[in-house]
N, C-alpha and C positions, 0 to 999 in steps of 0.2 A: 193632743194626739187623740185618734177617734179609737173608739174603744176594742173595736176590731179588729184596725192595727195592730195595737198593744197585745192583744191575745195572739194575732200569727206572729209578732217580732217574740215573744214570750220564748226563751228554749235556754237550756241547761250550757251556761256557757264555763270552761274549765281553766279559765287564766285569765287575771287580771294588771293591770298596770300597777306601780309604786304610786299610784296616787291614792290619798286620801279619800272619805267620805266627811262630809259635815254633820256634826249630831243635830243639827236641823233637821237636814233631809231624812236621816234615819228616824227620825222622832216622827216626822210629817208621813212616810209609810207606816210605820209603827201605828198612826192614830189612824189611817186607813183601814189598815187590816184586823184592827181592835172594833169595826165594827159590822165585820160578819156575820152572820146570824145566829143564834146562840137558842139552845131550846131552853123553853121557857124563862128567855131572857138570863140564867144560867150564865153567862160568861166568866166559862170555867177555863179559859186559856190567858196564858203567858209567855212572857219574851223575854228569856235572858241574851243581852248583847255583849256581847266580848270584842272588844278592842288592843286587848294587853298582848302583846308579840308573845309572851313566855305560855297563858294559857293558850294562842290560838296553835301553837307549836305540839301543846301535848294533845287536844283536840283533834289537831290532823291525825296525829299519830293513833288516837284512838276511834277515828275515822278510817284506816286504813290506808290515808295518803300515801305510803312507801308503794301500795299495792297500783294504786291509779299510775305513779310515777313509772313501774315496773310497765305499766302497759301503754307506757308512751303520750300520758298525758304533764301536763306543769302541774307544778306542786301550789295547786289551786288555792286547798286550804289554809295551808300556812301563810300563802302570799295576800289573799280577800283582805283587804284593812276590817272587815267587819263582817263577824259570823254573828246569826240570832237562833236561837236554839229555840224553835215550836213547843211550847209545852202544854200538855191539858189537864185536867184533874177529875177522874171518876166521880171521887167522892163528895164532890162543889152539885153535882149533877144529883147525886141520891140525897144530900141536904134538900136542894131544891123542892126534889117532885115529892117531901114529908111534908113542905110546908101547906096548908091550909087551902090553898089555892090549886094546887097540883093532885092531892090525891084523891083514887078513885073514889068511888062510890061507897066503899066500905074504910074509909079513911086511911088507907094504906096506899105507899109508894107503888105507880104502876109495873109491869113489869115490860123493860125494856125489850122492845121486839131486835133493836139494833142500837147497838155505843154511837148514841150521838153525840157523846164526846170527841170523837174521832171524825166523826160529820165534821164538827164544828170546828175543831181546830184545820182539818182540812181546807174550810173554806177560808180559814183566817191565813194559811200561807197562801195559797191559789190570791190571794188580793194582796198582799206580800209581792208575791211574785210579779205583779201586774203594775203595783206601785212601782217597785225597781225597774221594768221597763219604763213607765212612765216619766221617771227622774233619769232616763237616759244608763241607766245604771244595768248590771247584768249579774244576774246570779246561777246559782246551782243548788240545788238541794242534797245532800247526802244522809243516808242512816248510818248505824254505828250494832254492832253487837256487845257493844262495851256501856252502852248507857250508866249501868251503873257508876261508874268510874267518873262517868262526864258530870253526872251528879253531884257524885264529890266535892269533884273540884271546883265545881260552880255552888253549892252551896243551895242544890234545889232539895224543896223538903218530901219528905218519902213520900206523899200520896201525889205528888206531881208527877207527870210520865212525863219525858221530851220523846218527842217523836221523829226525830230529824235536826239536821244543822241545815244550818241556807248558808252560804259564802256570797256576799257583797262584795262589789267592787265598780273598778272602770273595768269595760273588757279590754281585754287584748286580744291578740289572733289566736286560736283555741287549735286543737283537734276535736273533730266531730266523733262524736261515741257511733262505734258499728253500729249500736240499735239502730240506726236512724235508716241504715240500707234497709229494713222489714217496711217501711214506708209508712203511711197514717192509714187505717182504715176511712175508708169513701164512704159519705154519708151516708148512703142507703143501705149498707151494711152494719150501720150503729142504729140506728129509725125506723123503731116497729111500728106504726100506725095502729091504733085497735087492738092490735095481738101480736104475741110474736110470730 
């Protein structure tokens, strides 16, 4: 598939079939999206995968599934044979830029103008996202106000943040999120040439 494709087929799809995924093809996006770009080489992200029906059940729930369902979507999350949960780690990042090679001038860590931790695992689902189209496959991204919780139960250690769940699957016929009536902004109104 050409890669432009891939970026317009790319959209947040909310139901999937009873079919499986193969931990190949999860593995083979997995090792796609592990290599986005990472400041100073830094890759401070991770991918917990859950496959287990009794975790992806309390997930949804702590996803707010009931809320999606109320607003007339499928009960996406529970149903995805495969959610991967984005995670990054600040502190992978301020290791780093102590070591001998990273610090300023006066041997001290610099001081972050912007968390490109959050760069960087950004970019690592954005290719996430692109691989599951690419394998034919359809996802959705969701956040959670319960992180801590999902923590837990998966067993991630306190200086990991997750920043999102993805829902894998085959698609099915979806409803489309009202977002989508506000339309895309038209390039010339994203494209400042020289200035804004």
């Amino acid at each position: 598939m050409d890669f432009y494709e891939a970026v317009q087929k790319r959209r947040m799809v909310r139901n999937f079939t009873g079919e499986g995924v193969a931990q190949e093809t999860v593995e083979r996006m997995l090792e796609a999206a592990r290599r986005g770009p990472s400041a100073g080489f830094t890759q401070g992200q991770d991918f917990v995968v859950v496959t287990d029906e009794e975790k992806k059940a309390v997930i949804a729930e702590l996803c707010h599934e009931e809320g999606y369902v109320e607003a007339g979507f499928d009960p996406f999350l529970s149903r995805a044979p495969v959610l991967v949960i984005p995670c990054t780690n600040e502190n992978a990042y301020h290791r780093r830029y102590q070591e001998p090679d990273k610090v300023d001038e006066e041997g001290e860590e610099i001081e972050w103008p912007v968390p490109y931790w959050y760069m960087d695992v950004g970019a690592a689902v954005m290719i996430l996202l692109l691989a599951v189209v690419e394998e034919g496959l359809a996802a959705a991204f969701v956040g959670s106000h319960r992180f801590p919780e999902i923590k837990r139960l998966l067993g991630i250690p306190q200086e990991v943040t997750p920043v999102g769940v993805i829902a894998i699957g085959h698609p099915a016929e979806d409803k489309r999120s009202d977002s989508l009536k506000r339309g895309r902004r038209v390039l010339r109104n994203v494209v400042h040439w020289e200035e804004w």
